[in-house]
C-alpha positions as CSV (number, residue, x, y, z in Angstrom):
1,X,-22.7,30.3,-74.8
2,X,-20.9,33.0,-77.0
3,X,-23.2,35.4,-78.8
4,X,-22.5,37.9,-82.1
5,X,-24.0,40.4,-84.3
6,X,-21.7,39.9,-86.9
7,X,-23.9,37.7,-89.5
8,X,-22.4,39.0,-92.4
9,X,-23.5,37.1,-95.7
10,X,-26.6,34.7,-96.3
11,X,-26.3,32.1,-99.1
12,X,-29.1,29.4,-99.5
13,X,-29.0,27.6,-95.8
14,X,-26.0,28.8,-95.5
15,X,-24.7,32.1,-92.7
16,X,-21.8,33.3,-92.2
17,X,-20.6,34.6,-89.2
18,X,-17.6,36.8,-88.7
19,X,-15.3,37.4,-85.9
20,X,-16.4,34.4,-83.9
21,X,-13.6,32.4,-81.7
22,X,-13.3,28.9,-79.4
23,X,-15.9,27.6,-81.8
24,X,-16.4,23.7,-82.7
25,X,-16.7,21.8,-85.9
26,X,-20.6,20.2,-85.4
27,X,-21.5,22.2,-83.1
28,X,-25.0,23.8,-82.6
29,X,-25.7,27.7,-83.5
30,X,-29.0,29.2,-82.5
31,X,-30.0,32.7,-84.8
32,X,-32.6,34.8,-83.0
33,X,-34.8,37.4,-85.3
34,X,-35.6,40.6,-83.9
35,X,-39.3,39.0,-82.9
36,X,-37.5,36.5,-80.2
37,X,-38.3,33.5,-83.0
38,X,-35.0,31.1,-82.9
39,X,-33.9,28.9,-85.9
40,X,-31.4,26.4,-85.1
41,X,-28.3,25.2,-87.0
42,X,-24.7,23.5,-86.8
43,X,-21.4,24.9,-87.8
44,X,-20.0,23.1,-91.0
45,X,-16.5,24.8,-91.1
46,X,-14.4,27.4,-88.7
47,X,-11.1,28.9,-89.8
48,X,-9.8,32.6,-89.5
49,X,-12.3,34.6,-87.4
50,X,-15.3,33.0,-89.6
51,X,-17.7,30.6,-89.2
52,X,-20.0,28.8,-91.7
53,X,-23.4,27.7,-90.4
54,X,-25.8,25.5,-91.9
55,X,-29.4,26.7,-91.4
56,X,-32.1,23.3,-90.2
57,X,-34.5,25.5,-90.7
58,X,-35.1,28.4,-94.2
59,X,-33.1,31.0,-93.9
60,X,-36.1,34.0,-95.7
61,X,-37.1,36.7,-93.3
62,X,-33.1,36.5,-91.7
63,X,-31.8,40.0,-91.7
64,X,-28.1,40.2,-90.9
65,X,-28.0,43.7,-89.4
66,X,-30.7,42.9,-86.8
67,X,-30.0,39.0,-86.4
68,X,-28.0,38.0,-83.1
69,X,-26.2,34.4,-83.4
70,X,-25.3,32.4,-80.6
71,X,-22.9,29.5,-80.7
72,X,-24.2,26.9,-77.7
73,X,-21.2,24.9,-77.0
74,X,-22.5,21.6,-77.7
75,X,-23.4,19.3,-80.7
76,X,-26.0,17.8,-82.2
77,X,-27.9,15.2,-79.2
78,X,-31.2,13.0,-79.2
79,X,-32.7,12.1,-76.0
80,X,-33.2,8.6,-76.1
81,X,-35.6,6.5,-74.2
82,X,-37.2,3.2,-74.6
83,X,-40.3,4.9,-75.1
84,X,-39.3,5.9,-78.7
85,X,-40.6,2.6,-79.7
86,X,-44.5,2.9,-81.3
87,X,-43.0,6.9,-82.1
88,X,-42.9,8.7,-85.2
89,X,-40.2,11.5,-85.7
90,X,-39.1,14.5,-88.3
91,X,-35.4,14.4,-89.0
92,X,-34.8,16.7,-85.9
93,X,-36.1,14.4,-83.7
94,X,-39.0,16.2,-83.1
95,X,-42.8,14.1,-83.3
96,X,-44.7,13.6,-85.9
97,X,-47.5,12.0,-84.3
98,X,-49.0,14.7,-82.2
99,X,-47.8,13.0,-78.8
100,X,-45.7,14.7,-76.6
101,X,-41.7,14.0,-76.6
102,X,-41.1,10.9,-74.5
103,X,-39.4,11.0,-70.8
104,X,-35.8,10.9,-71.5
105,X,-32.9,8.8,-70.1
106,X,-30.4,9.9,-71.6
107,X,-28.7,12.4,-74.1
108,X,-26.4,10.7,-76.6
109,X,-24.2,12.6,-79.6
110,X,-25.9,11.5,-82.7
111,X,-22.4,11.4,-84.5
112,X,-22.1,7.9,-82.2
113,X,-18.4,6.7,-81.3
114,X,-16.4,4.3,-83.5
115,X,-16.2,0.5,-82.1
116,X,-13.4,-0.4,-81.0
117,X,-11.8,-3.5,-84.0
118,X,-10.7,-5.4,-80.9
119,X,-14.2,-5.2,-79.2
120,X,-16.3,-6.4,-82.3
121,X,-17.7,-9.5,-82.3
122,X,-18.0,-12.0,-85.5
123,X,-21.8,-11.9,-86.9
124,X,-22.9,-15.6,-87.6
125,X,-26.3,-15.6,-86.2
126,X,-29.4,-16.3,-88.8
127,X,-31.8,-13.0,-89.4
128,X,-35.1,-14.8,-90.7
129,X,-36.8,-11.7,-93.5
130,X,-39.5,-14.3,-94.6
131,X,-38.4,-13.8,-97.8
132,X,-37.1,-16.7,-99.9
133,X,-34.4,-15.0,-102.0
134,X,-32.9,-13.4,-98.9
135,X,-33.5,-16.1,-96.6
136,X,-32.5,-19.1,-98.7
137,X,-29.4,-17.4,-100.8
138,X,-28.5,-14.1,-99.9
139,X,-28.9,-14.8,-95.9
140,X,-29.0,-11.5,-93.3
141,X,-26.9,-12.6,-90.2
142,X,-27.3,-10.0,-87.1
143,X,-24.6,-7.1,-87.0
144,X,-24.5,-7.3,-90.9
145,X,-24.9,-4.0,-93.1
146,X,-27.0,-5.6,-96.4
147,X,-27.7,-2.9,-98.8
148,X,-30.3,-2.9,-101.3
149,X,-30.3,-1.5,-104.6
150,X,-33.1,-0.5,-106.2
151,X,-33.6,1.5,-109.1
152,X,-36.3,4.4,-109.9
153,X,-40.1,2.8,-110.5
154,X,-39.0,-0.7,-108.4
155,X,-40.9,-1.7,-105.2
156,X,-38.2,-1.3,-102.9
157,X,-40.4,0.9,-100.1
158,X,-43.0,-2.5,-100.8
159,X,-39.9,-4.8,-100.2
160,X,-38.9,-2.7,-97.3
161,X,-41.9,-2.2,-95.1
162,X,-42.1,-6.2,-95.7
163,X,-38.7,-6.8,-94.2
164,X,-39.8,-4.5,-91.5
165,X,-42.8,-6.1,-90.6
166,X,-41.7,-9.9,-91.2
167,X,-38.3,-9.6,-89.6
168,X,-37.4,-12.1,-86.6
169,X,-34.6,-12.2,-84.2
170,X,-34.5,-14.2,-81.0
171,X,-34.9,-12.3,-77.9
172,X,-36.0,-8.6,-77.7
173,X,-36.1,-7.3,-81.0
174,X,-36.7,-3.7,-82.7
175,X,-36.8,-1.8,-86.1
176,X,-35.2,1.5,-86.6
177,X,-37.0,2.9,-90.3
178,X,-35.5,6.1,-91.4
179,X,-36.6,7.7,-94.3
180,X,-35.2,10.5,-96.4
181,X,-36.5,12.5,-99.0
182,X,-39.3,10.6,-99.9
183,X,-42.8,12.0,-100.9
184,X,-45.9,13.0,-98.5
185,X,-47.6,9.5,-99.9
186,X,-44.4,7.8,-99.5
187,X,-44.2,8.5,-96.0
188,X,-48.1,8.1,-95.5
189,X,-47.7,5.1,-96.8
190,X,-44.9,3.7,-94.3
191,X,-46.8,5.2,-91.1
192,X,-50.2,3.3,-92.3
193,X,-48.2,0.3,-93.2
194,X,-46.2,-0.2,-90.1
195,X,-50.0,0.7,-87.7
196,X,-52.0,-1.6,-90.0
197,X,-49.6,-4.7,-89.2
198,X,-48.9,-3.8,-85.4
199,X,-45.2,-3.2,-86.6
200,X,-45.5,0.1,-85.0
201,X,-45.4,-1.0,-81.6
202,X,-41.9,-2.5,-82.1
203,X,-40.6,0.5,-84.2
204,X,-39.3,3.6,-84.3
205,X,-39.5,5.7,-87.7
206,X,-37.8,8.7,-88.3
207,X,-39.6,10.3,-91.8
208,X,-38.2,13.0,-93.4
209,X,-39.7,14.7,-96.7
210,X,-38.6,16.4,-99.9
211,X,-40.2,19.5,-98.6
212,X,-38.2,18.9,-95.2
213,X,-34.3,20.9,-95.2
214,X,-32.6,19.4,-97.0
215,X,-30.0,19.3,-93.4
216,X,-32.6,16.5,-92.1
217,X,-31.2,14.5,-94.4
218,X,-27.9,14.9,-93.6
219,X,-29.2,14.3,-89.8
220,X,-31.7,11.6,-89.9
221,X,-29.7,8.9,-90.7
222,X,-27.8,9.8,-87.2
223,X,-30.3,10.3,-85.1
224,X,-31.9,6.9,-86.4
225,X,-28.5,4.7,-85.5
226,X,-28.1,6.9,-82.5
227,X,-31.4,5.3,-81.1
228,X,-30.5,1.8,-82.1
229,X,-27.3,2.2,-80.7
230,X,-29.5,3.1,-77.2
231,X,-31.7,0.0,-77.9
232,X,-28.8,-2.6,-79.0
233,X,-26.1,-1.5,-76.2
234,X,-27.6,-0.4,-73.4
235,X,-31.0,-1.8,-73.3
236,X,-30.1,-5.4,-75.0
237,X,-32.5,-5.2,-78.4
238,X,-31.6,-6.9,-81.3
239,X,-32.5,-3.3,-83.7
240,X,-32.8,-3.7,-87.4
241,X,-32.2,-0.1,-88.8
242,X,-33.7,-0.1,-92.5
243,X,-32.8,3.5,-94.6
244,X,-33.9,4.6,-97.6
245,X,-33.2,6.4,-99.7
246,X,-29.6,6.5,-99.3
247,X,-29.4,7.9,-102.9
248,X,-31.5,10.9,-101.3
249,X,-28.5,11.0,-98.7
250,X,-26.3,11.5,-100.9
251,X,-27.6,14.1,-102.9
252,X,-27.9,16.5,-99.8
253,X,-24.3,16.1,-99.3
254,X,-24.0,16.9,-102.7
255,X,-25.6,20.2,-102.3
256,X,-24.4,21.0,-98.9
257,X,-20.8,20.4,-100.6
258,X,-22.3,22.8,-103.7
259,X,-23.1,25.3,-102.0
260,X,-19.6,25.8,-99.7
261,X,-18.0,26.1,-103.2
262,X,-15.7,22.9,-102.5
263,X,-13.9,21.2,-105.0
264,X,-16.0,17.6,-106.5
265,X,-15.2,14.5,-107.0
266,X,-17.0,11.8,-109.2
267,X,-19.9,13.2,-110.9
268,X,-20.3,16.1,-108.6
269,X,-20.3,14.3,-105.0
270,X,-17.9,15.8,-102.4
271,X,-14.4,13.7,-102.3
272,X,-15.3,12.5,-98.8
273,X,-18.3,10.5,-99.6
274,X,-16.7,7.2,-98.8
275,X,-15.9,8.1,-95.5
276,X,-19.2,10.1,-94.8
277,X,-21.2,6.7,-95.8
278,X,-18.6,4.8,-94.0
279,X,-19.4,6.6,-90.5
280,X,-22.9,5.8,-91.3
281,X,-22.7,1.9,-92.5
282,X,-19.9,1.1,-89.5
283,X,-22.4,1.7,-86.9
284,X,-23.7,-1.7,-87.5
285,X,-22.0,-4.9,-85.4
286,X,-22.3,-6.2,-82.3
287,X,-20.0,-5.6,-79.3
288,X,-17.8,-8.0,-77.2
289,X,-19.7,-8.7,-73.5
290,X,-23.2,-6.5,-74.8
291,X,-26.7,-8.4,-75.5
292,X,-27.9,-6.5,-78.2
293,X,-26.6,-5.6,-81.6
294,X,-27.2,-3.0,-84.7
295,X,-28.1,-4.9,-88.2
296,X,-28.4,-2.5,-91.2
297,X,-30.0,-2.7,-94.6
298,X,-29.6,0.5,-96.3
299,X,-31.9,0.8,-99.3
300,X,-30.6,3.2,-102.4
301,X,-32.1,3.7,-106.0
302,X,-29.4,3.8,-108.4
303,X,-29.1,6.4,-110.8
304,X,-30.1,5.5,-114.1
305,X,-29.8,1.7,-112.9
306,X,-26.2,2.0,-113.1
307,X,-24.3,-0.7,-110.8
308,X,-21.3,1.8,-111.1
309,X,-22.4,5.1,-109.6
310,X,-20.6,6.6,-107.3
311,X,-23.3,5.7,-104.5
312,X,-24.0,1.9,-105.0
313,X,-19.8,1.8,-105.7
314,X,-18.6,3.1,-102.7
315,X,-21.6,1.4,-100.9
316,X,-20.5,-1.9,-102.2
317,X,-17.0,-1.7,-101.1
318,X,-18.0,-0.6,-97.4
319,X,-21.0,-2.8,-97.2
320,X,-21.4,-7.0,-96.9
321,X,-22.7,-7.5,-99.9
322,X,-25.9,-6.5,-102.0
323,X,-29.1,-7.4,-102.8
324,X,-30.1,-6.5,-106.4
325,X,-33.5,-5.7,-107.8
326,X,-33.7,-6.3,-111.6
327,X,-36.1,-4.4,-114.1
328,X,-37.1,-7.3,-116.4
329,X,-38.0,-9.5,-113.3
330,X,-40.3,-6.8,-111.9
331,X,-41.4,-6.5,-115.8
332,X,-42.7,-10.0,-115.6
333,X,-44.8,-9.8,-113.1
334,X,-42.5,-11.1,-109.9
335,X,-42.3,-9.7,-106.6
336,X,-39.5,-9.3,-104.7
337,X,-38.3,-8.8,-108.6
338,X,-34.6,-10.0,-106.5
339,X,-31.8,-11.0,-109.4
340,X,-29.9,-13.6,-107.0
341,X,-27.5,-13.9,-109.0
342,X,-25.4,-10.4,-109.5
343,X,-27.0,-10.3,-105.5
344,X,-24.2,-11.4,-102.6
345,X,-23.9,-11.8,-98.8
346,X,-20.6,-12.4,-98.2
347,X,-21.4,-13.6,-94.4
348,X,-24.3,-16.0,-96.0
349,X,-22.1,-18.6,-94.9
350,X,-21.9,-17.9,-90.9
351,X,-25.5,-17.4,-90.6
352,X,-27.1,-20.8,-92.2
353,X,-26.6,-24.7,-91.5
354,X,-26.8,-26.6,-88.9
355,X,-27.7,-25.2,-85.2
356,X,-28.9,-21.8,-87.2
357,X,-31.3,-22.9,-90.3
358,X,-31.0,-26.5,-91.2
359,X,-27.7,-28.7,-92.4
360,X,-28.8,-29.4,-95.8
361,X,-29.1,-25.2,-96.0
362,X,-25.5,-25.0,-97.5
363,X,-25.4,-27.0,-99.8
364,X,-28.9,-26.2,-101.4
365,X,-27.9,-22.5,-101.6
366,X,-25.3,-23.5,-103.4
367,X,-26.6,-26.1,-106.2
368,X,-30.0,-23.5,-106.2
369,X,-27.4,-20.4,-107.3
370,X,-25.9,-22.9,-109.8
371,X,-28.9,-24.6,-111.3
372,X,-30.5,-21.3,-111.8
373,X,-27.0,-19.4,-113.1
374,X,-27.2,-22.5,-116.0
375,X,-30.6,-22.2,-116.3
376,X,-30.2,-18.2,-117.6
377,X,-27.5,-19.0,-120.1
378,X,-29.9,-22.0,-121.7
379,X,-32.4,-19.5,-122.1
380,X,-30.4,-17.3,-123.7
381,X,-29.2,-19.9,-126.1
382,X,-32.7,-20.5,-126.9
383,X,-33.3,-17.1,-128.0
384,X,-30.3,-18.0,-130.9
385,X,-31.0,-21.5,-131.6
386,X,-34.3,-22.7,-130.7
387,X,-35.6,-24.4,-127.9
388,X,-35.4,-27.9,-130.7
389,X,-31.6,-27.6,-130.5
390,X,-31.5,-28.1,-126.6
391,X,-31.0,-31.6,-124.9
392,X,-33.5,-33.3,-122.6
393,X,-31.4,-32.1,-119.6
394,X,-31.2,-28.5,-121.2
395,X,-35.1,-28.7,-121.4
396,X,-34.8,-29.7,-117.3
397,X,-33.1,-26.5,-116.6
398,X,-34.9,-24.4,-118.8
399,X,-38.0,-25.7,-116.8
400,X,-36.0,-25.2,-113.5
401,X,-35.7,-21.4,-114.2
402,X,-39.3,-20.9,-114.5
403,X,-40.4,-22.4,-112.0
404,X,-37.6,-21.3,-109.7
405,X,-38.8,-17.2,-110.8
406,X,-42.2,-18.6,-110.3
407,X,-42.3,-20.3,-107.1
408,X,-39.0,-19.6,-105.2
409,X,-38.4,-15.7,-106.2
410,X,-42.0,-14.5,-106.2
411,X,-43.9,-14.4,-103.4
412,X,-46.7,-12.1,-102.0
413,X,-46.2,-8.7,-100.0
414,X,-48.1,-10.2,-96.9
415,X,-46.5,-13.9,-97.7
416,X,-44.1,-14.5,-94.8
417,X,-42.2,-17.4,-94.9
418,X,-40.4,-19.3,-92.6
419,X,-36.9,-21.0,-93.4
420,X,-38.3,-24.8,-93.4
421,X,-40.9,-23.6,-95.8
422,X,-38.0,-21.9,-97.9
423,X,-35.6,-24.6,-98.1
424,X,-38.5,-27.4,-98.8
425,X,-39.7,-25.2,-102.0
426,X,-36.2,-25.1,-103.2
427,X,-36.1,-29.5,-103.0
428,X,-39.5,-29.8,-104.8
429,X,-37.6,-27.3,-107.3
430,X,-34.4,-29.6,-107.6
431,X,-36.9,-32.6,-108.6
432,X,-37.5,-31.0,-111.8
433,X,-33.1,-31.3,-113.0
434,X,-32.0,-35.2,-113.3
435,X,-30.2,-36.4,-110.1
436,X,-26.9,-36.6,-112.0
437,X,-26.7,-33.3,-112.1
438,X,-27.4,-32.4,-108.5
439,X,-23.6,-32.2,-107.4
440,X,-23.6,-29.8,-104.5
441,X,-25.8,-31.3,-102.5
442,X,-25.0,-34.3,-100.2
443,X,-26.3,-37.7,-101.5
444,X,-27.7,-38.0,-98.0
445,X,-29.6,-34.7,-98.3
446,X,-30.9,-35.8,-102.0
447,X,-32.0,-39.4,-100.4
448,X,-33.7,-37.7,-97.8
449,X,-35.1,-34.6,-99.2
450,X,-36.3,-35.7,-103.4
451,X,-37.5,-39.4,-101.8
452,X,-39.7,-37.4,-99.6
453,X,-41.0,-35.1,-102.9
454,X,-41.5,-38.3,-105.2
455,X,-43.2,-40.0,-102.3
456,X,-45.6,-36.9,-102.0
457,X,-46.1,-37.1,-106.0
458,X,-46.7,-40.3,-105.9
């Protein structure tokens, strides 16, 4: 542990240090004040004799002439232990819930270690959310990253804490919930939620507010996949890690980036935001010979609901696909307000049919997607023409979308639904079209399935 005097200039969260050497990039630097008190923060660049230090804690009250800075010659760690589940921590790892730290078992760098290409395994195994959009047409498999994206005023913590609670692996399963920058009610909110509904006891949460650093931000999202990396490789749980709000993420690294004066990129973000999100979103997978595995769904607002912003673009190309919320849906009353359409997992395909859901899965997703895709353009040709220009069979899909929003799409917060249930409601929903038109699913599927809805009708 090297120590200096030399704390030359205070900017923000921001020290520098002078004449510092055999220093490391991450690594942790602890500032005393002249009452003994200790504030603790990392190194974000070393060149030339200088170091730049980013602060965890405020930097008011620092006084360079008196302050001593020590450099500890190690990075960032959480001590992990299977007792972190039923915990609630800050972005430092430290508790929120008045109980004492847990016994640890290990200390692990929360910067992780990249998987090893060769090592991965392929995800194909169904993630059951209990909710019909996701479950039916935009399926979770384990070791997938699904993003969400939300927008400002849509009920994406609701949508969230639903997933967390309703969520169903088999085996030993876990949620990870990390939260950043969200409001004192926000994070209220999540810690009642997840007691109320005895999610708690399977959890870990890791809350960080506004009023938190802003370097918790920066540092919860590691710590968080550090601990599901503990849980998934070397205690065999199946972890879901749920984030939000990414958005919030990104804007720390925005100011962090701000404040070292470094050059931007796309509407202010540092250039190396697709790798610092990739670092984060690769953590998810499952490894060759190990039990467990690390499933993510990262949950980001997008700035002024635009699909092209920097965040939800470079999240999209790292990601497996996306799970859009739409405005007018939540507008008209339907929760999940989930557009299916724009929405995509691209391992949807692994995950369902037979042996994982149910053989007829397949094909429904597909001739639901369609039905509903012509259903949307019919209604917009109604709008122009006139609901008296439209055929009978236009009428039959106009009558499909409504009662696909109605029945399939919306569903209530504590409404958990299994896959049978899922896949039946999207049958009774095919009934309404004519069965000339059903041409994605197997005749033996419509024989099986619509014979069983007319005979219930009837």
């Amino acid at each position: 542990m090297f120590k200096y005097k030399k704390l030359k200039e205070i900017a923000g969260s921001l020290v520098v240090v002078d004449g510092v050497s055999n220093i490391k990039f991450e690594e942790l630097v602890e500032v005393e004040l002249p009452d003994k008190t200790k504030r603790i923060g990392r190194v974000l660049e070393a060149s030339e004799g200088k170091a730049l230090v980013q602060m965890f804690e405020e930097t008011r009250g620092l006084d360079p002439s008196s302050a001593k800075v020590s450099f500890l010659g190690k990075t960032m760690t959480l001590g992990a232990s299977e007792e972190m589940l039923g915990r609630v921590f800050d972005g430092s790892a430290k508790p929120l819930d008045g109980h004492p730290y847990p016994v640890l078992e290990k200390s692990l760098d929360i910067n992780g270690s990249p998987i090893n290409p060769y090592c991965r395994e392929y995800p194909e195994n169904f993630v059951q959310t209990g909710v019909s959009a996701i479950d039916g047409l935009n399926t979770l498999v384990r070791g997938q990253k699904l993003p969400i994206f939300s927008a400002a005023g849509l009920p994406h913590s609701l949508l969230a804490t639903q997933i967390a609670r309703q969520a169903k692996i088999e085996g030993n399963f876990s949620i990870v919930f990390g939260a950043m920058g969200i409001t004192f009610e926000e994070s209220r909110f999540f810690i009642e939620e997840f007691k109320k509904t005895g999610a708690l006891s399977r959890s870990t949460l890791f809350i960080n507010t506004a009023s938190d650093p802003v370097i918790e931000r920066i540092t919860l999202p590691r710590l968080a996949l550090t601990a599901a990396e503990y849980l998934a490789f070397e205690k065999d749980y199946h972890v879901l890690v749920i984030l939000i709000d990414m958005t919030n993420y990104c804007e720390a690294l925005r100011e962090v980036s701000a404040s070292r004066k470094e050059v931007p990129g796309r509407r202010g973000y540092p250039g190396y935001l697709y790798t610092d999100l990739a670092t984060l979103y690769e953590r998810a997978g499952l490894i060759k010979g190990k039990k467990g595995s690390v499933t993510q769904i990262p949950i980001l607002t997008m700035p002024e609901d635009d699909k092209t912003h920097p965040i939800p673009d470079l999240t999209g190309y790292i990601t497996e696909g996306q799970i859009m919320l739409s405005r007018s849906l939540y507008q008209q009353g339907i929760y999940p307000p989930i557009d299916v359409l724009p929405s995509l997992s691209r391992l949807r395909d692994k995950g369902i049919g037979q042996g994982k859901t149910r053989e007829d899965h397949p094909g429904l997703a597909n001739q639901l997607f369609a039905s509903y895709a012509r259903g949307q353009e019919i209604r917009e040709l109604t709008v122009i023409l006139g609901e008296s220009s439209l055929s009978d069979t236009d009428r039959a899909y106009l009558r499909f979308a409504e009662g696909f929003e109605e029945k399939f799409l919306k569903q209530d917060t504590y409404n958990n639904r299994e896959i049978e249930e899922t896949l039946d409601i999207g049958w009774q929903l095919l009934n309404i079209l004519p069965r000339e038109e059903l041409k994605r699913v197997k005749q033996k599927d419509i024989d099986k399935h619509l014979k069983k809805n007319d005979e219930a009708q009837g």
